[in-house]
Backbone as a ProteinNet text record, in pm:
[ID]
protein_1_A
[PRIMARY]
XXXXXXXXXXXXXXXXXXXXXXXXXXXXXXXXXXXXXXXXXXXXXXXXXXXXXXXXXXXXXXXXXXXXXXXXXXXXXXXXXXXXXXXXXXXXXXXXXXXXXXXXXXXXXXXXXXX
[TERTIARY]
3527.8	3509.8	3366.6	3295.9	3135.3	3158.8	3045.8	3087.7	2896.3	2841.3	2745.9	2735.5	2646.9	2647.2	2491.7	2498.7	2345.2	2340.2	2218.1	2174.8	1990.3	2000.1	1841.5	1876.3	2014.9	2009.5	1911	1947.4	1946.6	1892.6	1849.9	1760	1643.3	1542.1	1402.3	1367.1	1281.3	1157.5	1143.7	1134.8	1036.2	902.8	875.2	738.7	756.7	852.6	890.8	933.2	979.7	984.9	1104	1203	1279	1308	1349	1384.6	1473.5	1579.9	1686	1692.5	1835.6	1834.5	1965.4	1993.8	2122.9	2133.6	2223.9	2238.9	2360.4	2406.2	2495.9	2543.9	2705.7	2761.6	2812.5	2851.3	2879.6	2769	2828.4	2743.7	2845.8	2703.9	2769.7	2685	2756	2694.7	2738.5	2665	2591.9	2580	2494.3	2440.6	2350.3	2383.9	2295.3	2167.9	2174	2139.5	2141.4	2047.1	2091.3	2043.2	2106.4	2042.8	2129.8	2031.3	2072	2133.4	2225.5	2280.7	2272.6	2314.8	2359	2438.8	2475.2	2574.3	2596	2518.4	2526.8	2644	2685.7	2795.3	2837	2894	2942.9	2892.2	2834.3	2755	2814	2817.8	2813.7	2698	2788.9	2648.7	2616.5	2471.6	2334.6	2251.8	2276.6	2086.7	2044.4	1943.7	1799.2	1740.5	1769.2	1674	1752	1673	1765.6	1649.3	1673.3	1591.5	1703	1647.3	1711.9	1718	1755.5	1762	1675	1544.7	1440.3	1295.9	1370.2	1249.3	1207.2	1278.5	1231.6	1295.5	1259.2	1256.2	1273.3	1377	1426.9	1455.3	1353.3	1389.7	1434.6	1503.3	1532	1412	1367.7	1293.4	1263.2	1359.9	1295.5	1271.8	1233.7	1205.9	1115.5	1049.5	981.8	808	723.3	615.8	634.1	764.6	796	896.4	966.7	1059.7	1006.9	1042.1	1043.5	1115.1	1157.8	1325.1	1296.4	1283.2	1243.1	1354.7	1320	1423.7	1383.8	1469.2	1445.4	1515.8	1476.4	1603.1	1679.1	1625.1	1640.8	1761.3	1735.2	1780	1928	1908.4	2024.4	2024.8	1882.9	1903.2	1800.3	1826.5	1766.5	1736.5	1572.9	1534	1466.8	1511.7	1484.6	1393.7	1215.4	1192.7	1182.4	1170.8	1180.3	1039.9	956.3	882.1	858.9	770.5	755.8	855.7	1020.1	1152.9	1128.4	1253.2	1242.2	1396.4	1451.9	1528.5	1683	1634.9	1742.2	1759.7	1653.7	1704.7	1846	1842	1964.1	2080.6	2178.7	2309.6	2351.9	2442.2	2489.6	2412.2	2355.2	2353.7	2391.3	2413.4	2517.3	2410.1	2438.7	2421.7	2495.6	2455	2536.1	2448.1	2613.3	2556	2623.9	2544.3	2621.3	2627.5	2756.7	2765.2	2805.4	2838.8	2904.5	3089.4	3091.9	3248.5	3271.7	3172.8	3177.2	3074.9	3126.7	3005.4	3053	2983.8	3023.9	2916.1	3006.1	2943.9	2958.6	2878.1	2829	2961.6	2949.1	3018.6	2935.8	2822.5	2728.9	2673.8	2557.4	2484	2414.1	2405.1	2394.6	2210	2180.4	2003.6	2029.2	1994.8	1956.4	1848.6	1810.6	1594.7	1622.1	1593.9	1589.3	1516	1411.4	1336.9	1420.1
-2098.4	-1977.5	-1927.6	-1898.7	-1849.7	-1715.8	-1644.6	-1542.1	-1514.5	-1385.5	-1340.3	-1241.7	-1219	-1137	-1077.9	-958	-879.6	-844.5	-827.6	-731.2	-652	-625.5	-512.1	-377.7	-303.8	-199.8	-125.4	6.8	100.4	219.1	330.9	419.7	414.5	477.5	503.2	640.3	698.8	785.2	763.3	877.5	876.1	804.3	739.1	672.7	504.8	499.1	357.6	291.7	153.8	22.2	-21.7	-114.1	-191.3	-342.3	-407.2	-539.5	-600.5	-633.9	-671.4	-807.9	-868.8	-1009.7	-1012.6	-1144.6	-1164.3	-1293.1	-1357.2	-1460.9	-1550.9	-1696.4	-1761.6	-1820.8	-1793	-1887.9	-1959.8	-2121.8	-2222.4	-2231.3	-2300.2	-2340.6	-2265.8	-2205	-2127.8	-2212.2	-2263.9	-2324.6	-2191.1	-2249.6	-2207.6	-2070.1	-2007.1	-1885.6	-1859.1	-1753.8	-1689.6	-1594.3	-1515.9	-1444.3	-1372.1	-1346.7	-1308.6	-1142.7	-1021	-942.4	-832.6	-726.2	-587	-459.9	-444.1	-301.7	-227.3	-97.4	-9.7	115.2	189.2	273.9	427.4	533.5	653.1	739.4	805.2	895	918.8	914.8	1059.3	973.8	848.4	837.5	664.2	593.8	499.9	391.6	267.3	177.9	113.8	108.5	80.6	-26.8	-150.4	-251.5	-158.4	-214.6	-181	-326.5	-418.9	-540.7	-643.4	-756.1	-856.7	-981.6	-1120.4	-1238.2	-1317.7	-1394.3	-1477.6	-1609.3	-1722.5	-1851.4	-1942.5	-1871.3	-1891.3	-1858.8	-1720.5	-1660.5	-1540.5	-1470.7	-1337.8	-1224.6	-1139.4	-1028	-901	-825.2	-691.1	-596.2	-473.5	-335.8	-223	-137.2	8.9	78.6	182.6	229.6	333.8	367.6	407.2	402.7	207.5	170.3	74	65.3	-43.1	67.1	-72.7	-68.8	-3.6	2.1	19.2	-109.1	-182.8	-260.9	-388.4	-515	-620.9	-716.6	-805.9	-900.7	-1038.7	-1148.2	-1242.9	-1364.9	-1478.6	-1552.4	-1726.4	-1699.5	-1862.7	-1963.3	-2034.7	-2123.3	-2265.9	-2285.6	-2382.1	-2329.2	-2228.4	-2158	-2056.1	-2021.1	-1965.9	-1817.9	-1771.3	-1644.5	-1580.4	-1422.9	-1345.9	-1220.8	-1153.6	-1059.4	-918.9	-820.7	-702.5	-638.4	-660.7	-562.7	-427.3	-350	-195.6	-69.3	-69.8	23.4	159.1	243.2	416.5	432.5	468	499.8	612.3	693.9	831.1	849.9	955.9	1021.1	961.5	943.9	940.5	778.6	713.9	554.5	541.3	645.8	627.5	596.5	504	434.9	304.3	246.1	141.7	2.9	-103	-173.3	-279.8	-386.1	-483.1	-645.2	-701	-841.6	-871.8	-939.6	-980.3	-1098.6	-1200.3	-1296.5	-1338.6	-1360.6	-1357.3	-1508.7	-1528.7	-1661.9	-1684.5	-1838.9	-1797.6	-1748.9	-1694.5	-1634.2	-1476.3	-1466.4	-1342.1	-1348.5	-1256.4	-1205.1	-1245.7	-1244.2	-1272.1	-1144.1	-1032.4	-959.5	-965.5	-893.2	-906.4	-792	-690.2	-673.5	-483.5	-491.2	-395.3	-377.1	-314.8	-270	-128.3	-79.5	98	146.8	186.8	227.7	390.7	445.9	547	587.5	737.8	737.6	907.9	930.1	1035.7	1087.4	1227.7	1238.6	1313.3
1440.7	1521.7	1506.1	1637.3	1642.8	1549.2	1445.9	1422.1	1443.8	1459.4	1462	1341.7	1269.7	1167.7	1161.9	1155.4	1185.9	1032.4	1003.4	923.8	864.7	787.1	787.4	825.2	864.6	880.9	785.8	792	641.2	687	587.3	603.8	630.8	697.9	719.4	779.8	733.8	782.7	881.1	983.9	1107.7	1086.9	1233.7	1183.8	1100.7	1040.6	972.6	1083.7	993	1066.2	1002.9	1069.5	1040.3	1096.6	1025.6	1086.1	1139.1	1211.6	1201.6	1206.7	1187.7	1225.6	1253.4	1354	1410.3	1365.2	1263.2	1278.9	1318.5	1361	1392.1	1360.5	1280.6	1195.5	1292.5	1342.7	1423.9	1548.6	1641.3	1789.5	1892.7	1994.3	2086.8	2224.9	2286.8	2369.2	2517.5	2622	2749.2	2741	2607.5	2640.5	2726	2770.3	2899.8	2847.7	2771.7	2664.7	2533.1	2421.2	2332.9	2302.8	2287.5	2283.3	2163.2	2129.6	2054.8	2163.8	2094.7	2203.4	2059.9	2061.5	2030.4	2074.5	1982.6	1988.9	1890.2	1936.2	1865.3	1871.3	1769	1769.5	1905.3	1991.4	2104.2	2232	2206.9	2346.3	2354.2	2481.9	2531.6	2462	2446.1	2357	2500	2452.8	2541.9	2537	2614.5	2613.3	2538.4	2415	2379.7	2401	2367.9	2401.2	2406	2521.3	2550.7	2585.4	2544.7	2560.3	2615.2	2744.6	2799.5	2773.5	2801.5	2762.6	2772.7	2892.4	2914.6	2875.1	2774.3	2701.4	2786.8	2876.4	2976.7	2874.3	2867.7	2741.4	2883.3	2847.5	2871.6	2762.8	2799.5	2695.1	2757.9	2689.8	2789.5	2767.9	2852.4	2853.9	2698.9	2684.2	2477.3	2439.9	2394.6	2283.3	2352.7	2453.1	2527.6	2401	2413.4	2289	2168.2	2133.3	2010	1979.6	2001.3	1974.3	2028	1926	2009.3	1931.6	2073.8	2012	2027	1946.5	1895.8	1863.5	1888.5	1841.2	1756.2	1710.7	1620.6	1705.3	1773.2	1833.2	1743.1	1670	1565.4	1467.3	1420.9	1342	1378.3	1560	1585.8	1590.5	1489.2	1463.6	1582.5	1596.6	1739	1583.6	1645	1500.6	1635.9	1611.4	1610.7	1548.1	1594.4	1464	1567.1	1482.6	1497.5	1467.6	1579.5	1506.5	1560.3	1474.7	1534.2	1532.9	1428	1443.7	1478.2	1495.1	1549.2	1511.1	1501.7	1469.9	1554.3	1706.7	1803.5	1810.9	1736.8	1733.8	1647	1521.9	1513.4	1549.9	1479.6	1595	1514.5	1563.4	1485.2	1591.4	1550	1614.2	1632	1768.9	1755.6	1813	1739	1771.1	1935.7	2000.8	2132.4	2185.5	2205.9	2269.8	2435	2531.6	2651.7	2680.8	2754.3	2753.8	2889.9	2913.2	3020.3	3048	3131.1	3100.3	3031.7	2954	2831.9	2760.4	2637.6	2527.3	2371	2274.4	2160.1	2075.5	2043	1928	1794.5	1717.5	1552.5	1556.6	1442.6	1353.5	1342.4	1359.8	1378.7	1240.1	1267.7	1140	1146.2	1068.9	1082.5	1032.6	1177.4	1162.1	1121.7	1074.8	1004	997.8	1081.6	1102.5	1042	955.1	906.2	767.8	769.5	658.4	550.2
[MASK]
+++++++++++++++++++++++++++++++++++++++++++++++++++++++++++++++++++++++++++++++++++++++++++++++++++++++++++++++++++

């Protein structure tokens, strides 16, 4: 069974940086894309960044020149780094992989931007 497993959450300061990583336990064949959503208390989880199979990169407008989403293809793993946090990046975030037919998510990992 594919399982995705994120991690690098944690705490940070406004102004800090974080890393994430998504990685892939088994083979997921005819992905379409691999991307980070998230999800804050009270609100609908959201695209923050998405890389296609071709290498075309989509951000929401929030985190566009602050965020960028990266991938190992060898390796399987897709990395989030995170910079200029801010308070409202806060949220849990999720590994996602789109395939064809559906999606395959992580498990989530919890960003925390607070002084």
């Amino acid at each position: 069974q594919v399982q995705l497993v994120e991690s690098g959450g944690g705490l940070v300061q406004p102004g800090g940086s974080l890393r994430l990583s998504c990685t892939t336990s088994g083979s997921i064949f005819g992905i379409r894309a691999r991307g980070w959503y998230r999800q804050a208390p009270g609100k609908q989880r959201e695209l923050v960044a998405e890389i296609t199979s071709v290498g075309s990169t989509n951000y929401a407008d929030s985190v566009k020149d602050r965020f960028t989403i990266s991938r190992d293809i060898a390796k399987g793993t897709v990395y989030l780094q995170m910079n200029s946090l801010k308070p409202e990046d806060t949220a849990v975030y999720y590994c996602n992989a789109r395939i064809v037919g559906g999606a395959i998510w992580g498990q989530g990992t919890q960003v925390t931007v607070s002084s």
